[in-house]
C-alpha positions as a Python dict, from the first residue, in 0.01 Angstrom:
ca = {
    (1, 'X'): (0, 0, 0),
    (2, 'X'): (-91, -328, 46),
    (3, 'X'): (115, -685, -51),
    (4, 'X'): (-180, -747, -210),
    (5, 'X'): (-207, -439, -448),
    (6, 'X'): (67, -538, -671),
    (7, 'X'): (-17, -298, -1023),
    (8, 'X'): (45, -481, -1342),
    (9, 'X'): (368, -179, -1393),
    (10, 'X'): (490, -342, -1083),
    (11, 'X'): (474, -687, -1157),
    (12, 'X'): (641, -617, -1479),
    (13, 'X'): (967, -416, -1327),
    (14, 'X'): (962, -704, -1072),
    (15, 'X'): (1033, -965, -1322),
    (16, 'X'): (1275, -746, -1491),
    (17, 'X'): (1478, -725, -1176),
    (18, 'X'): (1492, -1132, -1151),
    (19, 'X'): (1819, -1295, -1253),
    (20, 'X'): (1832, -1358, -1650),
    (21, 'X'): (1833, -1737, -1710),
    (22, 'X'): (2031, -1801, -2030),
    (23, 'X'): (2026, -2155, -2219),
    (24, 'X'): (2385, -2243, -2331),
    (25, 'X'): (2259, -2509, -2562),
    (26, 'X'): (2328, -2501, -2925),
    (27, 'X'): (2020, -2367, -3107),
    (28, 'X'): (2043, -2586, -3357),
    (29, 'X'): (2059, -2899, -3105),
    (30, 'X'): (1755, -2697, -2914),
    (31, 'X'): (1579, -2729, -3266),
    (32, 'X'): (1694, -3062, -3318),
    (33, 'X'): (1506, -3203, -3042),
    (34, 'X'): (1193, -3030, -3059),
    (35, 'X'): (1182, -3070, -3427),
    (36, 'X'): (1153, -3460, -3319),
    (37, 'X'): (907, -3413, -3044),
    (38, 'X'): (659, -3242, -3259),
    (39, 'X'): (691, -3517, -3534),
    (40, 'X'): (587, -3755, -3236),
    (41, 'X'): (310, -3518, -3169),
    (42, 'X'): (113, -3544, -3507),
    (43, 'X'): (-232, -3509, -3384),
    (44, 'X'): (-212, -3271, -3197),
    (45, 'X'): (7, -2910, -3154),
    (46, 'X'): (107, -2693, -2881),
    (47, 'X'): (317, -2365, -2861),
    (48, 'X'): (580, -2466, -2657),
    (49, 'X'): (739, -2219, -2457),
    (50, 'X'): (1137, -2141, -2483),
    (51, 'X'): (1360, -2270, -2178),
    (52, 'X'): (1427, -1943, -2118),
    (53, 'X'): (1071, -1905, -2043),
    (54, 'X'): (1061, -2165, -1868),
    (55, 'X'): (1272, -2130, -1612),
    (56, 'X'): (1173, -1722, -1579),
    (57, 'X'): (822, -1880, -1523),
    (58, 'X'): (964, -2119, -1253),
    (59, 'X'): (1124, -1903, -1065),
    (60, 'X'): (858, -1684, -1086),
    (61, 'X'): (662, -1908, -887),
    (62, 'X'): (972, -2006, -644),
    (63, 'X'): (1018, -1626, -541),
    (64, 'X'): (629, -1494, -564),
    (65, 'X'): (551, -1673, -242),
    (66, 'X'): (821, -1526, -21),
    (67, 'X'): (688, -1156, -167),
    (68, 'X'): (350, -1232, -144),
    (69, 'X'): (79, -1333, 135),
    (70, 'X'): (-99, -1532, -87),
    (71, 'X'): (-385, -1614, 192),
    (72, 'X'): (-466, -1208, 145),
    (73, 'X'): (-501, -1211, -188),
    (74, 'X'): (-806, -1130, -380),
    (75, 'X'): (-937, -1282, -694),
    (76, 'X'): (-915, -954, -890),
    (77, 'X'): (-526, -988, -743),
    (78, 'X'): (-495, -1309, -873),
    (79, 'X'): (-617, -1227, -1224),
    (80, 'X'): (-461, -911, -1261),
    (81, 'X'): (-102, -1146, -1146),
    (82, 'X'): (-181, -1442, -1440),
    (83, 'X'): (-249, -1140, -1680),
    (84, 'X'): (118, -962, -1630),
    (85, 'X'): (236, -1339, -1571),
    (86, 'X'): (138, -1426, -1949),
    (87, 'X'): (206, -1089, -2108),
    (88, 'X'): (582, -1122, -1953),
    (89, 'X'): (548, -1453, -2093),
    (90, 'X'): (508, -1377, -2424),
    (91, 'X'): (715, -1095, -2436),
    (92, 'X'): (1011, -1309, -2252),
    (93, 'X'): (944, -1597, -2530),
    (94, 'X'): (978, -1342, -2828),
    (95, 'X'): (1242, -1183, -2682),
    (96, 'X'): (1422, -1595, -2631),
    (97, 'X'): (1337, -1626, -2981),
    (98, 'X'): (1470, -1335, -3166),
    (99, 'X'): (1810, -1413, -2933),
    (100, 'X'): (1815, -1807, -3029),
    (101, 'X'): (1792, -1658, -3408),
    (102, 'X'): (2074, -1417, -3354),
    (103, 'X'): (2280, -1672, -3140),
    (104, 'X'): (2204, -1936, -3464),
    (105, 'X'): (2343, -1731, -3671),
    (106, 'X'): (2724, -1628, -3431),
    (107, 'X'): (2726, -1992, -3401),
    (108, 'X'): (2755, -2040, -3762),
    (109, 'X'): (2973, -1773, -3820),
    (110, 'X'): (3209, -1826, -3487),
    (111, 'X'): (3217, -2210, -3563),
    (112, 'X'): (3370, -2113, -3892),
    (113, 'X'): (3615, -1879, -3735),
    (114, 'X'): (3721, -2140, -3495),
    (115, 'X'): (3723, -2374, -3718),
    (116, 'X'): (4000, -2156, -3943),
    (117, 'X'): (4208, -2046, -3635),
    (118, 'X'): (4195, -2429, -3528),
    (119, 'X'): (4348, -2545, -3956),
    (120, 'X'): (4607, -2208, -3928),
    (121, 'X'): (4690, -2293, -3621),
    (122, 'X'): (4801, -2667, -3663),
    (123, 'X'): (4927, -2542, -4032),
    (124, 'X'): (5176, -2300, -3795),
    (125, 'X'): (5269, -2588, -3573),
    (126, 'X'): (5316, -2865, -3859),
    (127, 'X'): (5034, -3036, -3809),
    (128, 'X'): (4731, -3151, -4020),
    (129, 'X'): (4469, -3469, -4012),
    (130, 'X'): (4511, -3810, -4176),
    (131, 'X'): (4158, -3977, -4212),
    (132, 'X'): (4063, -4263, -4048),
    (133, 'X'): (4150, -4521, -4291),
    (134, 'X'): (4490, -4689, -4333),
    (135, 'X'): (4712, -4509, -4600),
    (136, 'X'): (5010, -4732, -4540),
    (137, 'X'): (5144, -4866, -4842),
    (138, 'X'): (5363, -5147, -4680),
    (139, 'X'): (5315, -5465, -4451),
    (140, 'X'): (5338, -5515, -4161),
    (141, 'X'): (5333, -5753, -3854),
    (142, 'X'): (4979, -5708, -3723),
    (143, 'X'): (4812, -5706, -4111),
    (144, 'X'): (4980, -6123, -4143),
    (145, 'X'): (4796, -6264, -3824),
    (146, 'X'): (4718, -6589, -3964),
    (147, 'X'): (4763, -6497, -4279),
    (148, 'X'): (5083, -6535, -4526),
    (149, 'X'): (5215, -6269, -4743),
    (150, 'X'): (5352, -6327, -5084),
    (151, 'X'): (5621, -6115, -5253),
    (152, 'X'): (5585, -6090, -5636),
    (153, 'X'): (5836, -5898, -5854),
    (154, 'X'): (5587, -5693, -6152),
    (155, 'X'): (5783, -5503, -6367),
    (156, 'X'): (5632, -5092, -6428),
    (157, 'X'): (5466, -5029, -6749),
    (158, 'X'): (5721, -4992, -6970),
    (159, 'X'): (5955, -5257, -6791),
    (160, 'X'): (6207, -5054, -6660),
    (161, 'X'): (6245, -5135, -6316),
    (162, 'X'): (6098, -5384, -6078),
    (163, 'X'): (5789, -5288, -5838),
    (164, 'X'): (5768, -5565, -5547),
    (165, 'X'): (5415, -5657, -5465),
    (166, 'X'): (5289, -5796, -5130),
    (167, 'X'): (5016, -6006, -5174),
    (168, 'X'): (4806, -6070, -4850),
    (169, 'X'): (4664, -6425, -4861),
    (170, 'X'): (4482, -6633, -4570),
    (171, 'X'): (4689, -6926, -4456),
    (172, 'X'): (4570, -7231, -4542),
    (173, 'X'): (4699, -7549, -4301),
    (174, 'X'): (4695, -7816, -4626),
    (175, 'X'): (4882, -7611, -4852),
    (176, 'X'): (5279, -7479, -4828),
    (177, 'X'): (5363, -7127, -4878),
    (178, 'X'): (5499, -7211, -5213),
    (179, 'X'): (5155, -7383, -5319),
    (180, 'X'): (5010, -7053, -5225),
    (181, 'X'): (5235, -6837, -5430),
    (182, 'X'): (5158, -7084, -5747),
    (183, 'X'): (4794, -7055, -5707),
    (184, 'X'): (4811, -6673, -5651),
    (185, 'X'): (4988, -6570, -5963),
    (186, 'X'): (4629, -6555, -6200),
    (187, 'X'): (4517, -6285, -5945),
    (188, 'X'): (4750, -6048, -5924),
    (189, 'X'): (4595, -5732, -6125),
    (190, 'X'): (4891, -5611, -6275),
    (191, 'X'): (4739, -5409, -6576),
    (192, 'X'): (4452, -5243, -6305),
    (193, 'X'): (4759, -5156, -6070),
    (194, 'X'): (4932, -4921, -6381),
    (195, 'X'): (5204, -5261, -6392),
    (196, 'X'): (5234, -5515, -6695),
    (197, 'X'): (5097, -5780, -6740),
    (198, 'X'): (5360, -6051, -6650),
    (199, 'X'): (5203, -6352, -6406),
    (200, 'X'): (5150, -6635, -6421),
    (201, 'X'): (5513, -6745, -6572),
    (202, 'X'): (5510, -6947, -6861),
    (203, 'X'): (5632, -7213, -6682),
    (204, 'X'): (5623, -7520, -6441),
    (205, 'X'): (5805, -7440, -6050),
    (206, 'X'): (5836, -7731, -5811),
    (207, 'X'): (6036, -7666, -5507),
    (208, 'X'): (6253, -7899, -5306),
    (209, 'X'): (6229, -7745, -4982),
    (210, 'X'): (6468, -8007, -4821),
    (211, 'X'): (6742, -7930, -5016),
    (212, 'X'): (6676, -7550, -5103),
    (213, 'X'): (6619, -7614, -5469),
    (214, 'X'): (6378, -7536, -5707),
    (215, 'X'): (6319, -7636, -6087),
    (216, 'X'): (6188, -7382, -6339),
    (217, 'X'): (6075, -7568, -6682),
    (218, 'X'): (5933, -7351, -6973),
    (219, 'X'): (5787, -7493, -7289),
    (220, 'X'): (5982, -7446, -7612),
    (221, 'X'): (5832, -7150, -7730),
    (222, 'X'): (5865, -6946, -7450),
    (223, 'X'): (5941, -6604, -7452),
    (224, 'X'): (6180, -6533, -7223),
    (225, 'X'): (6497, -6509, -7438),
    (226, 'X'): (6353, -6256, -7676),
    (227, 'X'): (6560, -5997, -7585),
    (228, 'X'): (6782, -5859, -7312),
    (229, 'X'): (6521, -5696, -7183),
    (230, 'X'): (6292, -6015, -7115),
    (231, 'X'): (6593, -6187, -7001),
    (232, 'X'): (6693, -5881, -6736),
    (233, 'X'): (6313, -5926, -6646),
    (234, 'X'): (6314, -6294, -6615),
    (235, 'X'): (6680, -6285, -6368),
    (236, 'X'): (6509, -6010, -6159),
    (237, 'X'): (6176, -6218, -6100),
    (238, 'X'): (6427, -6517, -5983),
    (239, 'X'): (6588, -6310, -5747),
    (240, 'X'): (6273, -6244, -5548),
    (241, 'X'): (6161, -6591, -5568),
    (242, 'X'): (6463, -6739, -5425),
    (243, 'X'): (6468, -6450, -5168),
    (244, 'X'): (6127, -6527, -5047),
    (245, 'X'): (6191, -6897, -5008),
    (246, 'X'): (6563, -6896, -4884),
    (247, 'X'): (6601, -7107, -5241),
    (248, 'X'): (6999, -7162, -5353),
    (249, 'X'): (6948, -7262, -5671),
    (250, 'X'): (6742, -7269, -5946),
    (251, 'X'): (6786, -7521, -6181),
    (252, 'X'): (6657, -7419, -6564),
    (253, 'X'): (6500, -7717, -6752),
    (254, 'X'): (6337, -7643, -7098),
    (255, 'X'): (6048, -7928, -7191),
    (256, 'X'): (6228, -8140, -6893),
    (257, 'X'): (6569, -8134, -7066),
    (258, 'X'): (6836, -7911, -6915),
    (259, 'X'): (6906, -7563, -7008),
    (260, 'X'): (6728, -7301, -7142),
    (261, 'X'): (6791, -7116, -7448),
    (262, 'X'): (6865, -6707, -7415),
    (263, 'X'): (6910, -6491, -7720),
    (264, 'X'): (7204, -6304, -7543),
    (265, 'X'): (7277, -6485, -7292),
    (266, 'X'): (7318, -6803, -7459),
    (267, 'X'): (7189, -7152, -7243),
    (268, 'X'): (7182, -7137, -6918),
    (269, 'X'): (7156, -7456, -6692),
    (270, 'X'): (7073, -7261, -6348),
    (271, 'X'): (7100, -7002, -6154),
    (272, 'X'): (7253, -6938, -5803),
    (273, 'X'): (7173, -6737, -5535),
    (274, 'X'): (7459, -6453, -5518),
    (275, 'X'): (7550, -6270, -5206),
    (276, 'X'): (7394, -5937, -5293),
    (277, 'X'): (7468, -5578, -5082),
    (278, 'X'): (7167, -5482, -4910),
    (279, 'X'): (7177, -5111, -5020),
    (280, 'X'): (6834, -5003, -5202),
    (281, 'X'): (6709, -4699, -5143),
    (282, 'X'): (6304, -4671, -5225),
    (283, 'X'): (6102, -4414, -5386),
    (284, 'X'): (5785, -4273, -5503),
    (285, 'X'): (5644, -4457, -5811),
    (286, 'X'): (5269, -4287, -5956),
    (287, 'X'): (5171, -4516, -6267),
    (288, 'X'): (4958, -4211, -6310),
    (289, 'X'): (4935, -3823, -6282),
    (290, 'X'): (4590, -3915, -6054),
    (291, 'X'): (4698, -4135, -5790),
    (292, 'X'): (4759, -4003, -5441),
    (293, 'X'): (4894, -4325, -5311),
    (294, 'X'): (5262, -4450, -5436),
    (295, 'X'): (5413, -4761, -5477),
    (296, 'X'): (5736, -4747, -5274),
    (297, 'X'): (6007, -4927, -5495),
    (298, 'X'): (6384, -5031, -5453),
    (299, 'X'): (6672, -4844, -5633),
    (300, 'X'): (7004, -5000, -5638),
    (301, 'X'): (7213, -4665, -5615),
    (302, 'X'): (7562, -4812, -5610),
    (303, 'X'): (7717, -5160, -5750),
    (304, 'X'): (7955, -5155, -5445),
    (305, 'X'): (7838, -5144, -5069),
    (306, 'X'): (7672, -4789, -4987),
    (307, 'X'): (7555, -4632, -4671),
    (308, 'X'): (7215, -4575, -4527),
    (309, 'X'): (7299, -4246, -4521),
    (310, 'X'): (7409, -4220, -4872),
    (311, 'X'): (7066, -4412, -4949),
    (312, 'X'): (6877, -4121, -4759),
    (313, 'X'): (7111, -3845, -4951),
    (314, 'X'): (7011, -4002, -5274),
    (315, 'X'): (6641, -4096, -5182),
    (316, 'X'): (6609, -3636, -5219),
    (317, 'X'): (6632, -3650, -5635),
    (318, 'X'): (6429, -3825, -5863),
    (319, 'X'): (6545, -4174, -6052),
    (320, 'X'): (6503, -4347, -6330),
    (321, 'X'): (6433, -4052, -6597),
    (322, 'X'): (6194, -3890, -6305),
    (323, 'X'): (5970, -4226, -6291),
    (324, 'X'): (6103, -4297, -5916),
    (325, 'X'): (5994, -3965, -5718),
    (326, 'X'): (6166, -3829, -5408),
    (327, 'X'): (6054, -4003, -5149),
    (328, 'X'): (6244, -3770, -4849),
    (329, 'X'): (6116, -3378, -4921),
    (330, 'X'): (6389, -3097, -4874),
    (331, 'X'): (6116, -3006, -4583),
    (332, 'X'): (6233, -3291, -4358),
    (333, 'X'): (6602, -3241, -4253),
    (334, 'X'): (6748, -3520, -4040),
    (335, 'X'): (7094, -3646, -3853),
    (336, 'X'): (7130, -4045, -3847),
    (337, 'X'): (7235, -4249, -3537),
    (338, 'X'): (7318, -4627, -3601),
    (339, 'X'): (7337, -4932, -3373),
    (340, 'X'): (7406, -5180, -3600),
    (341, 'X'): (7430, -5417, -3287),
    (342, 'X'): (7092, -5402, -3117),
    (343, 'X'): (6963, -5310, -3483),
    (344, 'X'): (6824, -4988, -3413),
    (345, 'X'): (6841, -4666, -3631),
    (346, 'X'): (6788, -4339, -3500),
    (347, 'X'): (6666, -4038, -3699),
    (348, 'X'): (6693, -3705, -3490),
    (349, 'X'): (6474, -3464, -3699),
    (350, 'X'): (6649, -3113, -3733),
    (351, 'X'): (6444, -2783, -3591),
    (352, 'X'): (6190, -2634, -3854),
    (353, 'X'): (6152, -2960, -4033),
    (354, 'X'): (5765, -2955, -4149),
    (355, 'X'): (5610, -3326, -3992),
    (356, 'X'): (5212, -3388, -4077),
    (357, 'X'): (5014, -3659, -4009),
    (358, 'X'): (4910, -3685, -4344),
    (359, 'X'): (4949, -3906, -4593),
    (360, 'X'): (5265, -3760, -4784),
    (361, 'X'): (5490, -3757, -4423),
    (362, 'X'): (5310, -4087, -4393),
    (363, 'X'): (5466, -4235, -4711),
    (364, 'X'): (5800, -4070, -4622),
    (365, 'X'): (5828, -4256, -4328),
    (366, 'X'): (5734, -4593, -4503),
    (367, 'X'): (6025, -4535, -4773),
    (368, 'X'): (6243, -4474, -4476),
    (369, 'X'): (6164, -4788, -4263),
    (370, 'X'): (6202, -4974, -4576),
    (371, 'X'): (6560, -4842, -4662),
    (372, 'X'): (6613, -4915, -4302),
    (373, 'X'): (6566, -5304, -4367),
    (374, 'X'): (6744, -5324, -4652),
    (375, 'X'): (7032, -5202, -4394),
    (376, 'X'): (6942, -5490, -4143),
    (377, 'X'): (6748, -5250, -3899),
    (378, 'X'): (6478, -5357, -3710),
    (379, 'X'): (6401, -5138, -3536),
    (380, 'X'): (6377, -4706, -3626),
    (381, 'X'): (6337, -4448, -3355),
    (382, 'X'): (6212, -4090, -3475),
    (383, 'X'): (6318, -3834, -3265),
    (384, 'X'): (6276, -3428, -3225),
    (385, 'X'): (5961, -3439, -3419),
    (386, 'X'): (5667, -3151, -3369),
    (387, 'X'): (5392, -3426, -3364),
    (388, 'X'): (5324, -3733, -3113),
    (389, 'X'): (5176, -3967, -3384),
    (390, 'X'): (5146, -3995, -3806),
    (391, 'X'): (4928, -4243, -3899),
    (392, 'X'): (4976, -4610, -3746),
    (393, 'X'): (5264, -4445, -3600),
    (394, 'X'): (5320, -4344, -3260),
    (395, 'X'): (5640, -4142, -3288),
    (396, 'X'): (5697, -4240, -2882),
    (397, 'X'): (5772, -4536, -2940),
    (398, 'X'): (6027, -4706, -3176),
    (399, 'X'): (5877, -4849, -3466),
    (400, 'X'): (5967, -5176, -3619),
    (401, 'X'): (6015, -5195, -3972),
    (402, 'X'): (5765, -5317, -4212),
    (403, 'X'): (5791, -5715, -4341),
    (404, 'X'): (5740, -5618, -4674),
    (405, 'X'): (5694, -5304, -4959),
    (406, 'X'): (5364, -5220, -5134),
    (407, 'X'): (5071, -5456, -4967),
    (408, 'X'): (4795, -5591, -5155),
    (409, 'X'): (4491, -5813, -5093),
    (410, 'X'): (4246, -6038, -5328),
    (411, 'X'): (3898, -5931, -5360),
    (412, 'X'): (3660, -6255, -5340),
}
């Protein structure tokens, strides 16, 4: 037989034996862009053969010379070849598209699969996501670039305890930080944050920075001697004030005359700033069953000097008639190390303690830098954890403690 007798039979069982070119594109990203070419192509359309058509066709034509003596071929030879060429074609392309439907459809199913091996597996190991998007409740040193924060004490709903807001303000060169904190108070959203409504005071401030003393002057009808409640409330609120300004004493004036009058209390001319034990512990506080994101508060657990790990011990139950919420879950074990002099705390995590980088390990570790302050740390190592990072925080590294609890900013 001749090269040049090549049956149609023959041509077929010759392109069966070539190698099987196999696209290991997505279908759907195969779809994607074709879907876009053909938009492009409004006026007119073409069947477009499948890339696994293609390249059978191409190599057709890359391996049919080397078979063939094309200079001896006859133009029946050459029809009889573009025939068996185009019915392979077409059979190839049906074939490609039957197999792009099926391999659609494994995708689908196999991305699932992998996708719920991927979530058991990381479940198994102590691991799941944390969106993009800051969940940190507290301040700290990269959010006050040229900015100033401002601490506010808002009592909770019913005014039992006191929930310290950080309020996030842009610096302003012609005003003091004091100015700031005046001009601030109308914008706190105390009653939109689950809080009461308690700023601004009902009364005048001026500050003598110089000497470290400020003047507090109410009107005569004020309210803050109603009851021991109010007056509790109104002590609390100076404590934080002088705290934030390093003030030593607050002298109480009432219409510019000294004193003001308490119902329990009696009249008071001032107050003093008292050398206080730094030993709060801070917990969970939801103003409601539907928020996901807690205000981390101060509890004063002891009237004498406690520990940090007493603080941590404590920090496992719920305060405050179960208003303050564990803020350290029977999940996390851990072993402190202190060094009081270089102010670092380590926490060495015990083995099978359950770390995620999501937003509830995320808040743990906020209430525990926190505590940490209050207990003159700077600095807080976390060691023996399953996971390289939660959050912000690269658990590498040691992480210094936040400025201040429970960050908030004014919408213009």
């Amino acid at each position: 037989m001749k090269k040049s007798e090549w049956t149609e039979e023959q041509l077929e069982e010759l392109l069966g034996k070539m190698p099987r070119i196999k696209d290991e594109r997505d279908p759907r990203e195969i779809y994607h862009h074709v879907a876009i070419k053909m938009q492009k192509r409004k006026q007119k359309m073409w069947i477009m053969p499948s890339i696994a058509t293609a390249g059978a066709f191409l190599l057709f034509f890359i391996l049919v010379p080397n078979l063939f003596n094309w200079q001896s071929f006859s133009e029946n030879s050459m029809e009889t070849a573009d025939k068996s060429s185009s019915a392979s074609e077409i059979m190839m392309e049906k074939k490609s598209l039957e197999e792009n439907k099926d391999q659609l459809a494994v995708t689908e199913e196999n991305g699932a699969s992998i996708e719920m091996a991927r979530e058991k597996e990381e479940k198994q190991m102590g691991i799941t996501s944390i969106e993009v998007a800051d969940e940190t409740t507290a301040v700290y040193e990269e959010d006050i670039i040229d900015k100033e924060v401002l601490t506010y004490a808002v009592p909770n709903h019913d005014v039992s305890f006191i929930v310290p807001i950080s309020l996030i303000v842009p610096k302003d060169d012609q005003k003091s930080k004091f100015d700031l904190f005046l001009e601030n108070m109308p914008n706190l959203a105390e009653v939109k944050w689950g809080l009461t409504d308690y700023y601004p005071l009902q009364a005048d401030l001026n500050f003598d920075e110089e000497n470290q003393i400020m003047t507090f002057n109410v009107p005569a009808n004020h309210s803050y001697g109603m009851s021991s409640n109010t007056e509790w409330l109104l002590g609390q609120v100076m404590n934080y004030i002088m705290d934030s300004f390093d003030i030593k004493k607050v002298n109480l004036t009432t219409e510019g005359n000294p004193g003001i009058g308490f119902s329990h209390l009696g009249k008071i001319d001032e107050f003093v700033t008292k050398e206080q034990s730094s030993d709060d512990a801070y917990y969970f506080y939801f103003p409601s069953d539907v928020e996901t994101k807690p205000f981390i508060v101060p509890y004063k657990f002891t009237e004498k000097q406690g520990t940090i790990q007493e603080a941590f011990s404590i920090m496992r139950n719920n305060q405050a008639g179960e208003k303050l919420i564990a803020s350290i879950p029977d999940t996390i074990q851990f072993e402190t190390e202190e060094n009081p002099k270089e102010g670092k705390l380590i926490i060495k995590f015990e083995k099978g303690s359950q770390l995620n980088n999501d937003e509830e390990t995320l808040h743990t570790i906020e209430a525990i830098l926190l505590t940490a302050k209050e207990f003159n740390y700077e600095f807080v190592k976390l060691e023996n954890a399953n996971i390289d990072r939660i959050g912000i925080f690269d658990l590498n590294q040691e992480i210094k403690v936040p400025v201040s609890a429970n960050k908030r900013t004014i919408s213009n």
